[in-house]
C-alpha positions, -999 to +999 in steps of 0.1 A: -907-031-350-875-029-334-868-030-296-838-010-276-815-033-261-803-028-222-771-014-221-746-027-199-728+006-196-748+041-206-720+063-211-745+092-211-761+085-177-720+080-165-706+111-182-739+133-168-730+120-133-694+132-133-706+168-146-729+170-116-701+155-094-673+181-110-699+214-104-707+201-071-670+200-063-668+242-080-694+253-066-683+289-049-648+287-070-636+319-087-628+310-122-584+303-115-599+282-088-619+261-112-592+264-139-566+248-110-590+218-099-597+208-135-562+208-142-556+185-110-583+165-120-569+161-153-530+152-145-551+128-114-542+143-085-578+147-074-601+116-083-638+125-091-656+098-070 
């Protein structure tokens, strides 16, 4: 029988909590809006915290 090991870092629970953070953020953005803010977010002019 094999056992899961604890992961030190889940990369899906981490990537899950930026896309929550990121629609948060969008919410009641017209599309160029969200188009603009990804792009910031992208060349790191806005950090998703």
């Amino acid at each position: 029988m094999k056992t899961k090991k604890e992961k030190d870092f889940d990369s899906v629970a981490f990537f899950r909590a930026i896309k929550e953070k990121l629609a948060a953020k969008m919410e009641g953005m017209t599309l160029e809006q969200q188009k603009e803010f990804m792009w910031k977010v992208r060349e790191g002019k806005i950090k998703v915290v």
